[in-house]
N, C-alpha and C positions, 0 to 999 in steps of 0.2 A: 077204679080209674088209676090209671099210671100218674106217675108226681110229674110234675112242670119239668122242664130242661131248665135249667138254672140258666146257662149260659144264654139263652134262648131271650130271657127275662132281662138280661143285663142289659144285653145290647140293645132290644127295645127301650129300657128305661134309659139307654145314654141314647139312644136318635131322640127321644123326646125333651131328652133335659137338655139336647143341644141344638133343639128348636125353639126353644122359651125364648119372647122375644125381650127378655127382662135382663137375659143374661148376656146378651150380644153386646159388645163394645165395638162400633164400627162409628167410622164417618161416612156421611155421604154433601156432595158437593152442593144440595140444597139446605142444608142444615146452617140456615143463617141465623146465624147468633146463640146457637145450642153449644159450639167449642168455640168461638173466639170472644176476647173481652181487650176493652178499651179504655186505658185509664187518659181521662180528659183533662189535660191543664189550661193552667192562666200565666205562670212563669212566676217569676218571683215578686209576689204585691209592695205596688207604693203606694195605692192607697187603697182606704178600707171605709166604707161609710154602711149603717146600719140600715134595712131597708124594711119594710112591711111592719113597723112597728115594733122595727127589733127583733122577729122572726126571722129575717133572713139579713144575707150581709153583699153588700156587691164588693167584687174584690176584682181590683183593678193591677195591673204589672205596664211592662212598656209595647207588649205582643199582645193583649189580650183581656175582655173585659167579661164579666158573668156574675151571676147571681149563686149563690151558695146558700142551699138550706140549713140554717143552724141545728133546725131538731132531727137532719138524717144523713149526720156523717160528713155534713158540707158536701155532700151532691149539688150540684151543679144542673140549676133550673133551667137555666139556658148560658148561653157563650159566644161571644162574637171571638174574632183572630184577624188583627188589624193583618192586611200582604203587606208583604215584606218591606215596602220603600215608606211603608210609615211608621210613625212611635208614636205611641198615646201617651201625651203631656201632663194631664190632669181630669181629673173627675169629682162633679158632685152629682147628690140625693137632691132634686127641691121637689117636695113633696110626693106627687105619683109619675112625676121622670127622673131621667137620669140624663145628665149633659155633659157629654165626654168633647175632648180638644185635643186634636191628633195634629202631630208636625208630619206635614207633606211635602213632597217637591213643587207642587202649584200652592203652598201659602198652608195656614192653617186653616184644620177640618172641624169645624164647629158639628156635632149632632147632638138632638136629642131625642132618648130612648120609654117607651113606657118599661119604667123600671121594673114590675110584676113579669112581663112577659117578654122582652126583649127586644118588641117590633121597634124600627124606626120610625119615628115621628117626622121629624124633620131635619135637613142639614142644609151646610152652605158653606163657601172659602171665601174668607176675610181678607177679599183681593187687596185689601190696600196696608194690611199690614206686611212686616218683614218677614221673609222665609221661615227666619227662624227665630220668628217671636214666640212661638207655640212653647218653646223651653220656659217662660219666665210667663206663661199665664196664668190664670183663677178665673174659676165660676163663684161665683156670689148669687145665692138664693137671695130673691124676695118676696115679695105676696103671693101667697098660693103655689102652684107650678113652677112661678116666671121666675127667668134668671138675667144676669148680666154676665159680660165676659170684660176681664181685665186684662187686657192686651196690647201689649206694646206702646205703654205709656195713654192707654185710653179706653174709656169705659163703652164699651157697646152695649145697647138694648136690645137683647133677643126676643123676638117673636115672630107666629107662625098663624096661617087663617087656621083654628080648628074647625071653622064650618066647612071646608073644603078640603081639608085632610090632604093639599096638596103636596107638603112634603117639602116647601120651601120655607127657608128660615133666614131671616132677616137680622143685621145685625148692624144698627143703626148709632152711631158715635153720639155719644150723649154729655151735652155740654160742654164742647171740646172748643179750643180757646187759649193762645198763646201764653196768654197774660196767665191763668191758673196753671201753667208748666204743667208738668207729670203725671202722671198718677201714680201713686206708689201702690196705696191698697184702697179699696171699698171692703163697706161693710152694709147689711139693713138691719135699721133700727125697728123695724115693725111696722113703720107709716112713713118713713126717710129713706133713700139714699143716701149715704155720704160716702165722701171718699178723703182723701192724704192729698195732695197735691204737694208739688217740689218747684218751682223758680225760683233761680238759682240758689242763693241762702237761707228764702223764707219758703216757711211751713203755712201750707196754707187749710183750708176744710172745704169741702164744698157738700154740699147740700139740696137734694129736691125730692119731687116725685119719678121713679124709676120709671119714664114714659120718655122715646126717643124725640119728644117735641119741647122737654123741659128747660128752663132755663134755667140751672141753678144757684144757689146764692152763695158767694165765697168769704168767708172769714179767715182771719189769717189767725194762725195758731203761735206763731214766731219766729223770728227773724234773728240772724246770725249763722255758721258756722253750726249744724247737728248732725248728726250718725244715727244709722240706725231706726229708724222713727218706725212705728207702728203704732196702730190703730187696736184701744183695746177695749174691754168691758162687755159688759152685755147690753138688753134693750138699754134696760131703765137706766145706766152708769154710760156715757163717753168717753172714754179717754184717751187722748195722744202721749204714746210716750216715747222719749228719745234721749240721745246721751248731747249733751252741752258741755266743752268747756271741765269736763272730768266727774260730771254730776248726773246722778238720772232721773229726769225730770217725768213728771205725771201730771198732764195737762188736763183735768176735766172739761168735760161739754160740758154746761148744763142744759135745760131741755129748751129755754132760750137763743142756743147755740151761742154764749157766751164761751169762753175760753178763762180759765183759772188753770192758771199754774203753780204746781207747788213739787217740790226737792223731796226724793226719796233718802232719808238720814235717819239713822246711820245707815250705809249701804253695807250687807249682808256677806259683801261677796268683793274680795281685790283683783287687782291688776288689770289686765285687758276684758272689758266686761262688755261678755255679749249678751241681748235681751232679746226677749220675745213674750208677745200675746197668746196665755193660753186661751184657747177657742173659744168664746161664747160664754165669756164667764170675766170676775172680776178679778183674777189671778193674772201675776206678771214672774216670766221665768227669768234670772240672772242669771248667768254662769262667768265665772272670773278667778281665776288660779285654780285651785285644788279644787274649789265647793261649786257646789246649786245650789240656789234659793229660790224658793216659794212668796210671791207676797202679796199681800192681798190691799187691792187698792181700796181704799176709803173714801166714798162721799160724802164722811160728815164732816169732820175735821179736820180732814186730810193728813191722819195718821196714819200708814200706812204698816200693817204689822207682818210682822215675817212669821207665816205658818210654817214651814219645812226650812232646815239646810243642814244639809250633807255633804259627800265626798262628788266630787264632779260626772256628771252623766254624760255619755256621748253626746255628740249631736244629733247623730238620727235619732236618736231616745226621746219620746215626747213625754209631756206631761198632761196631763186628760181631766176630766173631771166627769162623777157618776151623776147622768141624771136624774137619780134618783133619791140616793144621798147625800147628794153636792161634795161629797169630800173627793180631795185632788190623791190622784196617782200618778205618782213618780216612777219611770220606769231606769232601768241599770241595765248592764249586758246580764245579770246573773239575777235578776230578780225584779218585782214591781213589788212597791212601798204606795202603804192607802195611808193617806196623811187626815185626820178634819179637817173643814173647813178653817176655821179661829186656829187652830195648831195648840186646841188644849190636852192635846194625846199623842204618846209618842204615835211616831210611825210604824205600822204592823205592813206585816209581809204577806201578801197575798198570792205570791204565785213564786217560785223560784226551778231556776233550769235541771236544776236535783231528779225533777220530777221527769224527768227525759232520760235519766241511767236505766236502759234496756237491762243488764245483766248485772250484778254484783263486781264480776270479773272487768267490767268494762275500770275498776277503779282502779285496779295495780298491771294498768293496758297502758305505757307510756305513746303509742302509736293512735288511740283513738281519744278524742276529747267531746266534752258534751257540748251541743250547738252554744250559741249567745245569742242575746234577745236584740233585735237591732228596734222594735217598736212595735207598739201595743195599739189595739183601738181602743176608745173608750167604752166603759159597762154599758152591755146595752139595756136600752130603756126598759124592755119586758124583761128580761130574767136577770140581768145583772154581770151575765157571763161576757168576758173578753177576748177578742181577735188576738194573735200574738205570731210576731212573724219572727224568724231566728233568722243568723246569718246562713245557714246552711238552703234557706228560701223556702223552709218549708211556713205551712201555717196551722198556728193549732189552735184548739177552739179550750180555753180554761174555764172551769163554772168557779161560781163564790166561794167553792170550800179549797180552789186552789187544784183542783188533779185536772190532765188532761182529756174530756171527753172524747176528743177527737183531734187525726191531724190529716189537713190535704199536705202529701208528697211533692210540694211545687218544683224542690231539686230535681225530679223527671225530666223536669223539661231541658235542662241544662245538660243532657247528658254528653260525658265529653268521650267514652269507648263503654261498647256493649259487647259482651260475646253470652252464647248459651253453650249451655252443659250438657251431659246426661243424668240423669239419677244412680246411682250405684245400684245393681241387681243387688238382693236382700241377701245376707251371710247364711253360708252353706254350713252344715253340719260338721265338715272335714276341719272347715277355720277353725272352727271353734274347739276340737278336739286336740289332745296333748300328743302328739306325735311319740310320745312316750310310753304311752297307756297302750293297753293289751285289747285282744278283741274283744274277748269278755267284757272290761271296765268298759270300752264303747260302744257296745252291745247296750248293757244296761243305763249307760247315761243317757240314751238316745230314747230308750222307752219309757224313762224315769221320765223324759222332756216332754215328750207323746202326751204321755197319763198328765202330768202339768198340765199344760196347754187344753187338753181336754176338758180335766176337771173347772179349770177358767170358765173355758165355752157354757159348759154346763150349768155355770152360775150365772153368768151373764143373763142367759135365755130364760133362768127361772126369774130372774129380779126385771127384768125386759124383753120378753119374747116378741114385742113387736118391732123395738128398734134393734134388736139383732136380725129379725128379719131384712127392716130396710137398709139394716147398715151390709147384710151377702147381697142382696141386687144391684147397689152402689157402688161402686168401687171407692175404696177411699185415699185422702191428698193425706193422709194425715202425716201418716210416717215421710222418712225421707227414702222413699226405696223406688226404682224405677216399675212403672205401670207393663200389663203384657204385650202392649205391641208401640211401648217406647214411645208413647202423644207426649206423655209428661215430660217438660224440661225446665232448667232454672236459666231466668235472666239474670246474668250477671252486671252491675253498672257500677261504672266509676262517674262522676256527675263535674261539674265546674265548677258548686260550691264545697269540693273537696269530701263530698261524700258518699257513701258507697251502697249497693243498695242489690239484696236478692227478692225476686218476683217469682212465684209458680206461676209456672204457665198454664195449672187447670183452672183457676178463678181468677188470674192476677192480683192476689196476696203478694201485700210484702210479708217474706219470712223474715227477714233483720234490716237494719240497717246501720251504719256509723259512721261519725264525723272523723276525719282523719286529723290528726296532730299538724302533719308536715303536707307541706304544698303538693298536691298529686301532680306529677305529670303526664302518666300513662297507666294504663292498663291494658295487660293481656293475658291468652291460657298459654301455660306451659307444659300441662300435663293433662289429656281426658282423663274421664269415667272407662274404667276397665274393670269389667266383671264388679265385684264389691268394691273396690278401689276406689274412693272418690276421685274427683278431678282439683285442681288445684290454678289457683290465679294469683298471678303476678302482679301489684301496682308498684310503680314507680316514683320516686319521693323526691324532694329535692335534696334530702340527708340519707336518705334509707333506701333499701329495698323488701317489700311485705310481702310475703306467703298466706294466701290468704286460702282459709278452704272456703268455698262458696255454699255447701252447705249448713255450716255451724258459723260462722263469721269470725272463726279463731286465726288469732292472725300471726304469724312468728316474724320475727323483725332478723334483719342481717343488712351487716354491712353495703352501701351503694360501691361495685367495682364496676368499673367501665373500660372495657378489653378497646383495643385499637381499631377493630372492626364496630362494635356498637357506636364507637364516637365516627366515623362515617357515618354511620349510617342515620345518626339521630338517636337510637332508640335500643332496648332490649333485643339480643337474639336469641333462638332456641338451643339449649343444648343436647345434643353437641354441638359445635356451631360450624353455619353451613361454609358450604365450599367457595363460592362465589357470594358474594353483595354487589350493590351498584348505589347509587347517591345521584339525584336528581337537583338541578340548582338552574331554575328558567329553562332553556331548552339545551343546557348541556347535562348528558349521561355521562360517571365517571364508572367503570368497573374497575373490582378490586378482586383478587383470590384472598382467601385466609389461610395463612400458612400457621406453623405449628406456634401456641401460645397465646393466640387470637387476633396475631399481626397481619397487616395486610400489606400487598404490592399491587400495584397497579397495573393493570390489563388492558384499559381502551379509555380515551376518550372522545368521544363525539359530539357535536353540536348540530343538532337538527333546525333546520329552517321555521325562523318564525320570531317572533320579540318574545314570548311567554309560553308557560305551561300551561295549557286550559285545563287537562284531564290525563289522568294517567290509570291504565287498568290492569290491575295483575294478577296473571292466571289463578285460578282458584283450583286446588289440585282436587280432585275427585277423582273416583273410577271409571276405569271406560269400558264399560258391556260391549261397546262394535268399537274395532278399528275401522270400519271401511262403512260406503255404502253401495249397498247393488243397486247399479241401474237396471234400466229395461230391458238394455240387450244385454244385459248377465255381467255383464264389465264389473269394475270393484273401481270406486274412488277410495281410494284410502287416507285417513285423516292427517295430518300433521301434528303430531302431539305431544312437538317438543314443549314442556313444562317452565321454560325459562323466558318463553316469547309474553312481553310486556306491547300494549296497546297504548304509546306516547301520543297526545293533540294538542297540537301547535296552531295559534294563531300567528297571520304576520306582524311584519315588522309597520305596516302603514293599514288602516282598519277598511281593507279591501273587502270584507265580508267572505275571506278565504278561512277553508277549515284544512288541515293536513292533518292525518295520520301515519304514524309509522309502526311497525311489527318490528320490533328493535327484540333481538337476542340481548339478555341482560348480562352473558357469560360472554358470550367471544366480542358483542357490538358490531354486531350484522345488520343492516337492517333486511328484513326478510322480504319485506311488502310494503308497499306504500297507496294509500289512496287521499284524495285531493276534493274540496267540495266548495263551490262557489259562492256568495251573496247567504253567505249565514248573519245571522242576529247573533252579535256576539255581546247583546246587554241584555240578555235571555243566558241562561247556564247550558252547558254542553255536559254530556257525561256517557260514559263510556264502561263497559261489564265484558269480563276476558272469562273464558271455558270452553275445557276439550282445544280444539281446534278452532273455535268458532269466538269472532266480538261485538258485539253490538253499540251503534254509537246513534245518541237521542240531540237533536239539536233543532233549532227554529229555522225554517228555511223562508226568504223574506220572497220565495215564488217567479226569481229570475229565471233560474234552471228548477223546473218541476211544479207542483201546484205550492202556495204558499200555507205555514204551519210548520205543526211538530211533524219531524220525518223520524225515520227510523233507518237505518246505514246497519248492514248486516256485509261482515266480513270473513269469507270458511278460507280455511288453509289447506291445500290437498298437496300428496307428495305428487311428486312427478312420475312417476310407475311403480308397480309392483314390485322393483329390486329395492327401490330407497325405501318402500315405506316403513322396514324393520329400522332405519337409518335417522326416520323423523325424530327418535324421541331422546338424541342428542345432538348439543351443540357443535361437536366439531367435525361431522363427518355428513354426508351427503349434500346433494345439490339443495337451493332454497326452494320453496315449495310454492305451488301454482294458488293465487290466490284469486277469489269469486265474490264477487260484489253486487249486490241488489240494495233497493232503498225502496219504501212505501212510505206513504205520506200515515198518520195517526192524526186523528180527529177529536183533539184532544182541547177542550176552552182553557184547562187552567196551565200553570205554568207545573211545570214536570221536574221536581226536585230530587229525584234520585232514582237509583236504577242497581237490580241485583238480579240473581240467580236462585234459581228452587235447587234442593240438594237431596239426592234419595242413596238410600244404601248403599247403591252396586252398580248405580251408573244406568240400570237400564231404562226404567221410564224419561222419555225424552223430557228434558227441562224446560219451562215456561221463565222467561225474563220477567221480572215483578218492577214495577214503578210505582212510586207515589207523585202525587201531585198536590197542591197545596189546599185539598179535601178529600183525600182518596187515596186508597190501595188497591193496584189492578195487575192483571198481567195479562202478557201475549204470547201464545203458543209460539215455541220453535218452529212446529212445522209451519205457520204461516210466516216468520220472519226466519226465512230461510234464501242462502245466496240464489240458489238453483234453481230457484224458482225463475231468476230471469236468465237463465241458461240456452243459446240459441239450438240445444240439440233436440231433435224432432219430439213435438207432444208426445206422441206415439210412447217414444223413450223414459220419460218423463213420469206420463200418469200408470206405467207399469210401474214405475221406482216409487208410488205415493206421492207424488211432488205434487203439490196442489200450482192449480194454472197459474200464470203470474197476473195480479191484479194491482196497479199503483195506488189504493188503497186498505188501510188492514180494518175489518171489519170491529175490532175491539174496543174504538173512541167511540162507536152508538150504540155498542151492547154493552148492555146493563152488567150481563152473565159474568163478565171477565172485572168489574169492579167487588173485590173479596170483601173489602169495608162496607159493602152496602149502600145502606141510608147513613151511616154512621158520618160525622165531619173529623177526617182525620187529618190532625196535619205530624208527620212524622219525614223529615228529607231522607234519612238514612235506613238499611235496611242490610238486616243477619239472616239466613236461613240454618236452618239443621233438618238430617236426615232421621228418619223414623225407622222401628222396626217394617214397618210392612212398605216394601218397596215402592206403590203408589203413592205413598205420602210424604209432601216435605211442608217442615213448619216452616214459619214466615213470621219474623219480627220485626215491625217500624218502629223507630224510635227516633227523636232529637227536640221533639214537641209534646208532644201526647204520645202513651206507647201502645203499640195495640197488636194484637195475637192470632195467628187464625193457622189453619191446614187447608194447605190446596192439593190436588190431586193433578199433577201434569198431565198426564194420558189415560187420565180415567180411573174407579176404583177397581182396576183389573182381576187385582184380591182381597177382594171384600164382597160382600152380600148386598143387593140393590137395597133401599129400602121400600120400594115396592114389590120386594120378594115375599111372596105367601104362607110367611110363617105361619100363621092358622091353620090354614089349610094342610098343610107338610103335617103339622100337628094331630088335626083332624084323621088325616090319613093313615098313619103310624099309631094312633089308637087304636082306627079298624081294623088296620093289621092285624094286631096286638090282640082285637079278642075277635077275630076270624080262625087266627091261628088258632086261639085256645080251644074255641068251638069247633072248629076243624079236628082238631085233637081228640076230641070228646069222641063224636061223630065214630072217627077212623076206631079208638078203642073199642065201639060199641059194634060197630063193624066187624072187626076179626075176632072179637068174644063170641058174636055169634058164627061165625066162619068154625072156631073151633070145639061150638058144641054140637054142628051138623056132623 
């Protein structure tokens, strides 16, 4: 038998090995949740209460409430996200609820929640208190579940029918009564009510059963001139304390509800001294010049002894107590102090900010500094371990031996500029090579690097042949090198508590992060990803200017200069720097040239109709695959595409419910085009996205002109013929260009907070508008929000050029298909895209809340492989091939052997 064709075998074994379905790296547009990831926030916590026994924490900010499991990373069990026109005031734990108090424009928002799982129980608005009583409220557990609300000088009794799970909650004023003035605070004593009461000089108590029908009993605590007064101790101890006359008094209850007063001496602490009750314990906090003091009040003899005092603590800084060990923790911006109870031991340090130095290098970094602790929770009850919030808003989770086991990124939320990168392709053999060196010497280094790399592999495979296997099927995030068809990108963010932060976009890792020195103002790119080259970003300081590479977080510091063009224009420009700028200031446009040395003169000024700015959109430069489009009858519209036309929205001057837009050239101050739209809602947000030729503008229409809703306003700019259209794509030459306007109504419940563009390599898959809304990431085909569509030139024309019929509304507010986020609750107002290697695909980044990641495919995965494609089968096939052929082979040999012994 004759030998195999070699070449024969090759090319089979590559059709087969490039039908393995193991090694395909593709998207496909049903792959939800296999590439996109969503990191979930709460914003910056104010408050923290321990829930399920200490296993879990609910963690509360002014946007947003949620359960966080302590033992997986503080994931996020569930998560409410108050809209926008409320703040959540305060939150507590009473037993298996949770009762949170939101400031609204109709009064404050009493609910409460089954803490385990997050459903609502019940809520109600406390019509008769003050709008904005909700800032200066408290819940107060008492028996069981039940709570009280301290609300605007008065104690309400909440409750709700549980037989009837009707969801109504009552909030009944309990004991209220001119003669007992105020409330200042309640507290429950286990089988009491009581509360502080204030008319006018005297201090009073009061006293009952926490039931909205109670009458209860008032003793007065004392009379004259006091500051300050709070309610302290735990069950078994009473106490009032308050500043008299330059002294700080410690008023015991006894269990009589008698009142004994007695003088805290010597006091601990001078000057201006402010006090307060730590929580649920027999400790009283001073702070007065320089120090804090710790003291613990006495109910025997009323000596009261000073366990701690040190150097002075912030105010946010609280002071805690372990319920486990009773000893009190002192918190610092740089560290927490576990004090004993009696203070017969110094104070030890149980956590300090040290323990947050990412790098070594970050210490000789004058431009990066480590967060400060703005406040801690107390140990919880099951493991001991502490809540700890920094100023940078993030939260980290500390155990008893002081490291940090985990931290939720709450600074995400804050984020104040995002842009993405690309990955630098992996360094070529040539870089690396000495341009000096001979062929030979590069010859040999090259196969010296081979055999290296080899011999690796080879040990790798004996010491883990399985995970070298699954780590060639995988593709891996590890390195920082770009992936083959360019999915992989880095989020870059500068945040509002001054910190900075890189994300992979294949898991959403953070790869670093760091607190900056000096006050950020801005961030932005000033240089891509080219070939190996990384890319490079710019933030802006109040003293500096920072170079930052975004893949290593190495930052090089340079002088802050500000040329005469950036101080127009606000902000950083690219260099070299451009020709033209312009400065917007309410609805006047100024234009400037930049002449040599980065001076500018003036060019135009304009004031466009209207009192205010609503929205301004500015072209997004990409490439353009079509200049033109063919219609039916073979004709060309040719696009307009000059790069300088800004999309300005002007409301009026009296709130007519009028929208105007204008196509303002930002170089000469032309306006190009103007469109006009009647009876908008303009306490609903307007927002407006510029590209190619074409602008889309998203606004509430209140249904005078057209059906009522979110509409959609698409605006295309065509030249005027075939001579001008080489003339569109600058400002000072040809006539202004023919503009086409359509509007479709969108079927959209939530309120629509932002609005962008998909971006693909070369300009030719047609682009999808992408929107968020205040649960969701969606978009809408170009071709269906397209002007032409209401074009009165004959159908005929029309459905030859693809132009879908005109229908006044767009099918994508009741399909599912066009929301990329899913099921997921996203709220993100703003929104980046970047282009990918394979032309069908562009990524898509939300971000200003939660951030969250996905690939959408505009016109389809044109180049890519369905994933209902038959890989098996294809497989199947090309095996049989494979030994049809051999046997065929055989066959034929045996064939002409005997052919040539006849």
């Amino acid at each position: 038998m004759q030998p195999l064709n070699p070449l024969g075998l090759a090319l089979a074994a590559v059709a087969v090995a490039a039908t393995l379905p193991t090694l395909a790296s593709a998207m496909y547009e049903d792959q939800a949740g296999k590439f996109d990831w969503h990191i979930e926030s709460i914003g910056k916590p104010k408050d923290l209460h321990w829930a399920k026994e200490g296993t879990h924490a609910v963690v509360a900010s002014e946007r947003a409430v949620g359960l966080a499991d302590a033992a997986n990373q503080g994931k996020l069990v569930w998560r409410h996200v108050l809209p926008a026109d409320q703040t959540l005031a305060t939150t507590a734990v009473c037993g298996k609820h949770l009762a949170t108090v939101a400031d609204t424009r109709h009064g404050p928002l009493v609910q409460v929640w089954t803490a385990a799982s997050g459903s609502l129980v019940a809520q109600t608005h406390v019509s008769n208190a003050s709008p904005s009583a909700a800032g200066s409220a408290s819940v107060v557990c008492t028996a069981g579940d039940d709570a009280v609300l301290v609300l605007d000088g008065t104690v309400y009794v909440l409750g709700h029918d549980r037989a009837t799970s009707a969801g109504t909650l009552t909030a009944s004023a309990w004991g209220t009564s001119a003669e007992r003035g105020t409330v200042r605070e309640a507290r429950w004593t286990g089988t009491h009510l009581w509360a502080l009461t204030q008319h006018s000089d005297t201090l009073s108590i009061v006293y009952g059963a926490a039931t909205a029908d109670e009458v209860p009993t008032t003793v007065r605590a004392t009379a004259g001139p006091v500051a300050g007064a709070k309610l302290a101790g735990c069950t078994k101890n009473k106490w009032v304390v308050f500043l008299k006359a330059g002294a700080v008094h410690a008023a015991r209850v006894t269990p009589k509800w008698e009142v004994k007063d007695s003088v805290v001496s010597p006091l601990p602490v001078s000057g201006n001294i402010a006090l307060s009750a730590v929580r649920d314990s027999c400790f009283l906090r001073l702070d007065g010049g320089s120090a804090t003091a710790v003291i613990k009040l006495d109910a025997v003899d009323g000596k009261h002894a000073v366990v701690y005092k040190g150097p002075r603590a912030a105010d946010s800084a609280r002071v805690t107590v372990s319920p486990t060990t009773h000893h009190v923790q002192v918190q610092y911006a740089d560290r927490i102090l576990d004090v004993a109870d009696d203070g017969s031991q110094a104070a030890s340090t149980v956590f300090e900010t040290a323990s947050f130095r990412a790098t070594a290098a970050d210490e000789d970094d004058a431009s990066v500094t480590l967060p400060t602790i703005e406040f801690a929770s107390a140990p919880s009850p099951a493991t001991g371990v502490v809540l700890v919030v920094t100023a940078d808003h993030n939260l980290h989770l500390v155990s008893d031996s002081g490291a940090v086991a985990w931290t939720r990124h709450e600074a995400l939320a804050s984020i104040r500029d995002g842009v993405i990168v690309d990955y630098p392709e992996p360094h070529s053999w040539e870089e690396a090579e000495l341009p000096s060196a001979s062929v030979l010497t590069r010859w040999m280094d090259r196969w010296s690097s081979h055999l290296a790399m080899a011999r690796g592999a080879l040990n790798a495979f004996v010491a883990d042949p399985m995970g070298v296997l699954l780590a060639a099927l995988e593709p891996s995030t590890d390195a920082a090198n770009m992936d083959a068809f360019g999915f992989r990108k880095l989020a870059v963010f500068l945040t509002h508590s001054n910190a900075m932060y890189a994300v992979d976009s294949a898991r959403g890792d953070v790869v670093w992060s760091r607190v900056l020195a000096d006050k950020a103002e801005y961030m932005d790119l000033i240089r891509g990803t080219v070939g190996s080259d990384p890319a490079l970003v710019r933030v802006v300081t109040d003293r500096a200017t920072l170079t930052v590479n975004p893949f290593t977080g190495e930052i090089a510091t340079g002088m802050r200069i500000v040329t005469p063009a950036e101080e127009v224009v606000g902000r950083a420009l690219p260099t070299p720097l451009p020709a033209h700028v312009h400065r917007i200031e309410g609805t006047t446009v100024q234009g400037f040239a930049v002449v040599d040395g980065g001076d500018v003169v003036s060019t135009f000024n304009i004031t466009l109709p209207g009192d205010r700015t609503a929205a301004v959109a500015l072209p997004r430069r990409t490439k353009v695959a079509s200049a033109g489009r063919v219609m039916g009858d073979r004709s060309v519209r040719y696009k307009y595409l000059n790069p300088n036309v800004a999309a300005v929205v002007t409301r009026p001057d009296v709130d007519v419910g009028e929208l105007r837009v204008a196509l303002l050239d930002t170089v000469s101050g032309h306006v190009l085009g103007s469109y006009a739209q009647v009876d908008v809602d303009w306490t609903l947000p307007v927002h407006a996205v510029r590209a190619e030729h074409w602008t889309v503008l998203v606004y509430w229409n209140r249904g005078l002109v057209g059906p009522a809703g979110w509409t959609v306003t698409v605006l295309e700019m065509f030249a005027v013929d075939q001579d001008s259209a080489p003339l569109a794509a600058t400002s000072f030459a040809g006539p202004r260009p023919i503009v086409h306007a359509a509007s479709f109504a969108l079927a959209v419940r939530d309120v629509i907070t932002g609005l962008g563009v998909t971006s693909t390599r070369n300009g030719i898959a047609v682009a999808d508008v992408v929107y968020t809304t205040t649960r969701s990431v969606a978009t809408i085909p170009r071709r269906l929000a397209d002007a032409l569509r209401a074009s009165t030139e004959p159908k005929e024309v029309l459905a030859e050029a693809g132009i879908v019929p005109y229908a006044h509304m767009l099918p994508m507010g009741t399909d599912d298909r066009s929301v990329v986020s899913h099921t997921r609750h996203v709220v993100a107002p703003r929104i980046a895209t970047a282009a990918t290697h394979l032309e069908s695909t562009s990524a898509v980044l939300a971000f200003g809340f939660d951030v969250f990641w996905t690939r959408v495919t505009p016109s389809g995965a044109f180049d890519q492989l369905s994933e209902s494609f038959g890989k098996g089968t294809l497989l199947l096939t090309c095996a049989g091939l494979a030994v049809a052929a051999v046997a065929a082979r055989a066959v034929l040999n045996r064939k002409l052997l005997r052919i040539q012994w006849q």
